[in-house]
C-alpha distance (Angstrom), angle and dihedral (degrees) to the residues before:
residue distance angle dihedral
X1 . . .
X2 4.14 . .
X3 3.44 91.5 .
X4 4.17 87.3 49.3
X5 3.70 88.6 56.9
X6 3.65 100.3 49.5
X7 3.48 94.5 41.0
X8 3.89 96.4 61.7
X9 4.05 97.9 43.4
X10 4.19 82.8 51.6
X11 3.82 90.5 50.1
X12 3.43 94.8 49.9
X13 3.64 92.7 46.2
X14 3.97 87.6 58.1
X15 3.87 94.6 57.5
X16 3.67 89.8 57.6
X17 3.43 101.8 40.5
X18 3.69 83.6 47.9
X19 4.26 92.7 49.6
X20 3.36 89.2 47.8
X21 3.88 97.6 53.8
X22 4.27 87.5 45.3
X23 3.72 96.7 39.2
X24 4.41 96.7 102.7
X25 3.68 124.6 -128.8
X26 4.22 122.6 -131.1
X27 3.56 115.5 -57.0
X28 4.28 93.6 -5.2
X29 4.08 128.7 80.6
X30 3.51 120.8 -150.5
X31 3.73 108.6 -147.2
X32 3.76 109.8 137.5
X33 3.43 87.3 -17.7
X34 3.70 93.7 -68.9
X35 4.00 110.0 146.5
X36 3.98 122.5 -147.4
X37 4.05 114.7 -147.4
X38 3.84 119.7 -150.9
X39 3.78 123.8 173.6
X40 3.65 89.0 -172.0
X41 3.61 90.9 99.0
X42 3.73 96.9 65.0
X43 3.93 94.1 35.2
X44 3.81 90.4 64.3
X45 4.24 93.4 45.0
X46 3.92 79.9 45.3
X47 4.47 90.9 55.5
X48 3.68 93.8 34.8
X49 4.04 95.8 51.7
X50 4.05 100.9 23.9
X51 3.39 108.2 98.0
X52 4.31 132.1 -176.2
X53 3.86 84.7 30.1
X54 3.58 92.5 -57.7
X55 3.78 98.5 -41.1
X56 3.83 90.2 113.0
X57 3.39 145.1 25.1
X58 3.82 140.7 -151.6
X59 3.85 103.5 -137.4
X60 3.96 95.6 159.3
X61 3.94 89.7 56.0
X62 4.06 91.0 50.8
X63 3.97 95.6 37.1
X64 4.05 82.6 52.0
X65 4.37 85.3 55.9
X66 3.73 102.7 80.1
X67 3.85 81.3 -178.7
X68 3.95 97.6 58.0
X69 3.95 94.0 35.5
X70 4.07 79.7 60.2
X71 3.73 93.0 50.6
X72 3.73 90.8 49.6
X73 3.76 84.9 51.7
X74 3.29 92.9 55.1
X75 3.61 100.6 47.1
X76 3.48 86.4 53.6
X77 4.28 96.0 52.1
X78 3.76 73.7 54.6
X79 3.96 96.6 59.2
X80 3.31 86.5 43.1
X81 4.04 99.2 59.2
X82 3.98 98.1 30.0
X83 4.12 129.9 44.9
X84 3.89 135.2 148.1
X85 4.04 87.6 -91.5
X86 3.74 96.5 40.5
X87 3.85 94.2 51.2
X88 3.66 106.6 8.0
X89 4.17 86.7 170.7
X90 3.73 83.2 76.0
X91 3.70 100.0 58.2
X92 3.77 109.0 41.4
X93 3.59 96.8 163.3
X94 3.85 130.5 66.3
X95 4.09 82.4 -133.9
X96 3.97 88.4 55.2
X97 3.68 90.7 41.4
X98 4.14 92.0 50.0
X99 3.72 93.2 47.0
X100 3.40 97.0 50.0
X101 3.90 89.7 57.0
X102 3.46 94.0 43.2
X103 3.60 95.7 54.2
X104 3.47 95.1 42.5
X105 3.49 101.1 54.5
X106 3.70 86.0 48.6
X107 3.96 96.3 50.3
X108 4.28 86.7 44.1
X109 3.66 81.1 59.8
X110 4.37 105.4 45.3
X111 4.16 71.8 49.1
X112 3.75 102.4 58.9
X113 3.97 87.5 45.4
X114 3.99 107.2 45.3
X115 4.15 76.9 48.4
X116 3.39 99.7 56.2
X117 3.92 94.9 32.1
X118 3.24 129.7 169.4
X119 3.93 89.5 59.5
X120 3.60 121.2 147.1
X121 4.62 85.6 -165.7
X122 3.90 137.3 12.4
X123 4.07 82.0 -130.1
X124 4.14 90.5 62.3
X125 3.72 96.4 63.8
X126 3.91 109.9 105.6
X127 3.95 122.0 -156.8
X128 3.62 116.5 151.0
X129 3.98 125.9 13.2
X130 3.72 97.2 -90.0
X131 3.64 92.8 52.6
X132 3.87 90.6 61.0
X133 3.84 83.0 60.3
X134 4.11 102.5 44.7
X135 3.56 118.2 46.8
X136 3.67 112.5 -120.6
X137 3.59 101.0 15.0
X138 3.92 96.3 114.2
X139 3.30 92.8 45.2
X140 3.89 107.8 45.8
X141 4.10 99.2 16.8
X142 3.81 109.0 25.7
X143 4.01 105.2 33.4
X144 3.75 97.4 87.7
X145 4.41 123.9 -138.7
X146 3.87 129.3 -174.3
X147 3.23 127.9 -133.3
X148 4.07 131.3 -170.6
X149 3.69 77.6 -27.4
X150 3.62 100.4 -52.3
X151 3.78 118.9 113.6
X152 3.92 123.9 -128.9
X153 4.00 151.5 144.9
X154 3.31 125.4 -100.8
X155 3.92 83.2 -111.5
X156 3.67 96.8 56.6
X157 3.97 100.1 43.8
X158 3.62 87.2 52.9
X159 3.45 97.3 46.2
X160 4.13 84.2 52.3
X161 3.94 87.2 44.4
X162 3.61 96.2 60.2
X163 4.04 91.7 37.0
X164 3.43 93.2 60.6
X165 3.11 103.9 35.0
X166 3.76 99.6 48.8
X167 4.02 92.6 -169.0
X168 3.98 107.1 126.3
X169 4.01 88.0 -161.1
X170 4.15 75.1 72.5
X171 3.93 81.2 87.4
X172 3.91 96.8 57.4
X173 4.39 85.2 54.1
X174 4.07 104.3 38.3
X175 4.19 95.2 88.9
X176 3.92 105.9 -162.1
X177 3.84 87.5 -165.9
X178 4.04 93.8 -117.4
X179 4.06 127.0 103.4
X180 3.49 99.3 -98.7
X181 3.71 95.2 56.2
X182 3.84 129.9 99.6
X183 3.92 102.6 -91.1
X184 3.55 120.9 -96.2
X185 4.10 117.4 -106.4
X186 3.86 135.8 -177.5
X187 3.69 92.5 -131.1
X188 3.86 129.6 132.3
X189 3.86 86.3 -133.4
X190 4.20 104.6 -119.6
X191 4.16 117.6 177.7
X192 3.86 86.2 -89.4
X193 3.97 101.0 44.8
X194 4.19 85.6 46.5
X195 4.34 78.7 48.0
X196 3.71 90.9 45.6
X197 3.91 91.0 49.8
X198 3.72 96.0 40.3
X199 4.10 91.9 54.8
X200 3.86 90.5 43.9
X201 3.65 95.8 58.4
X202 4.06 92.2 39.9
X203 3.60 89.4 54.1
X204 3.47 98.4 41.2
X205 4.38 99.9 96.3
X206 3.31 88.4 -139.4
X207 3.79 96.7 70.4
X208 4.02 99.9 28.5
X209 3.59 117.5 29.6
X210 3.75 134.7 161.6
X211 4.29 126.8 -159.7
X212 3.40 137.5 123.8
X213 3.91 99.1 22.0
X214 3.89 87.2 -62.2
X215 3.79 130.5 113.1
X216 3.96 113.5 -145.4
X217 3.40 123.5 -167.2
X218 3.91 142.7 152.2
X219 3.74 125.0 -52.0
X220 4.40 73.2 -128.1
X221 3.70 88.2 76.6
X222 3.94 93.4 49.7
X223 4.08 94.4 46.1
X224 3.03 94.5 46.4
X225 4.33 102.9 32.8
X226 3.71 92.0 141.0
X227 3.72 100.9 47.9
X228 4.06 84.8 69.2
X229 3.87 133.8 59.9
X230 3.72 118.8 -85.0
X231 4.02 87.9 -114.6
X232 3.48 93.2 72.9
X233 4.31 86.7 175.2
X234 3.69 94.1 53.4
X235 3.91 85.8 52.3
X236 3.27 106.0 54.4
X237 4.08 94.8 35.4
X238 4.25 77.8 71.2
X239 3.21 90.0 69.7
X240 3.95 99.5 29.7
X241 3.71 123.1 121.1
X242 4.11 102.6 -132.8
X243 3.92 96.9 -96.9
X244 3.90 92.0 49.1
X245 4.33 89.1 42.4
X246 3.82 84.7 52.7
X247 3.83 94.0 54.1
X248 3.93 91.5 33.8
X249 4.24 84.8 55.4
X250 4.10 82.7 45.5
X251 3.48 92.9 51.3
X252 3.98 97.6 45.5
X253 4.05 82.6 52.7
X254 3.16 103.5 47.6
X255 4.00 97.7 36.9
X256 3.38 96.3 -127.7
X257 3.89 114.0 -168.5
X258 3.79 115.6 -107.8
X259 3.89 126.3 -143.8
X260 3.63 130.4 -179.5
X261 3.83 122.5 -123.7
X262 4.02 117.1 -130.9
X263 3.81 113.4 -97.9
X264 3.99 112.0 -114.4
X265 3.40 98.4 -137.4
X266 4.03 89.6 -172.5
X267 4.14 106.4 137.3
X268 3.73 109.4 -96.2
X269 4.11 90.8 -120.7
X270 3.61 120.0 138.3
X271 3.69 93.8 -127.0
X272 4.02 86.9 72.5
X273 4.26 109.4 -148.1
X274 4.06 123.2 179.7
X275 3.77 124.2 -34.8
X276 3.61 120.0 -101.4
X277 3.63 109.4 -164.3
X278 3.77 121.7 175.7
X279 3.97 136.8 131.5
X280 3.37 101.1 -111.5
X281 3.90 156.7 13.3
């Protein structure tokens, strides 16, 4: 009879010990351990709080949601446990593989700022000593991510981004959550969204422009020289509308000098604060 009654209480204990180990978190099912990835998460946060197309968004309204700053957290427990390298069965295609690290980077971002809100620039946060000496260290260099289990900066996982990748239209996706930046989409980042993006920022006058004999584009194209073709013209005149091709093929004639235009580093938040305009991070 005594071994009747502990019996029972043990075997019930087992079934909930054992529901609690199957029952799945957000965004991953545990069924032999096997995880399931969704971005879709961070896509709709990125629709319902992007505003302008992307050109802005509302940080105070989603740092005020306790409920969407914990799906955000979620998504990013999620980064942290599962990645292209980490479970490669998840991502059989290079386009699932290049959305994922698109997205992520982007989301790793939106993170750093709604935890450091109020911010008026990524390149005011402060972490260790020399951070409080170069702009943007703390954010980009000292502020530490995981990813697939490995731990990172924002600096280094884009760094690996862009090396593995090896797509320059990359730059027209990453969103570094400041003014000067390419705007920030909820896309899954196929050939013709990375297209799309690429001719909206060359078309935009504020990253190519042409007067006075001089060709003005992005700091982007200076950081990053190497990432793009040595005929910088024939480039950008891919992505040209016709009156901007016709001064781009002007420009390549002519040899007009090129000069880069400082990088407002201002936070992309639609309550707009002081410009912060520098030439790098």
């Amino acid at each position: 009879m005594k071994a009747t009654r502990i019996y029972i209480p043990l075997v019930l204990a087992l079934f909930v010990l054992a529901g609690i180990a199957a029952a799945p978190g957000d965004n991953m099912t545990a069924v032999g351990e096997a995880a399931v990835y969704s971005d879709e998460p961070f896509l709709a946060l990125v629709r319902k709080y992007s505003i302008d197309s992307g050109e802005k968004v509302d940080y105070a309204a989603w740092k005020n949601s306790p409920e969407d700053l914990a799906t955000l957290d979620r998504q990013v427990d999620l980064i942290a446990r599962v990645s292209p390298d980490s479970h490669p069965e998840l991502f059989p295609t290079s386009e699932a593989q290049r959305s994922y690290w698109i997205n992520t980077y982007n989301t790793l971002v939106l993170h750093a700022v709604l935890d450091y809100w109020p911010l008026q620039s990524v390149r005011d946060v402060k972490i260790s000593f020399t951070s409080r000496l170069v702009p943007g260290k703390g954010f980009f260099y000292d502020r530490k991510v995981v990813v697939g289990g490995k731990q990172s900066s924002l600096y280094k996982f884009e760094k690996q981004v862009l090396r593995n990748q090896k797509d320059s239209r990359l730059h027209f996706a990453l969103n570094c959550a400041s003014d000067s930046c390419p705007v920030l989409r909820a896309w899954e980042w196929s050939d013709a969204q990375l297209d799309a993006a690429a001719r909206d920022f060359i078309n935009d006058w504020a990253n190519v422009s042409i007067d006075d004999d001089t060709l003005t584009l992005s700091s982007i194209f200076k950081w990053y020289k190497k990432e793009f073709p040595d005929d910088i013209y024939g480039y950008l005149q891919q992505y040209a509308e016709p009156g901007l091709g016709h001064q781009l093929q002007t420009a390549k004639d002519y040899n007009y000098r090129i000069r880069y235009r400082s990088y407002d580093w201002s936070l992309n938040d639609s309550d707009d604060g002081e410009n912060t305009n520098d030439d790098g991070h």
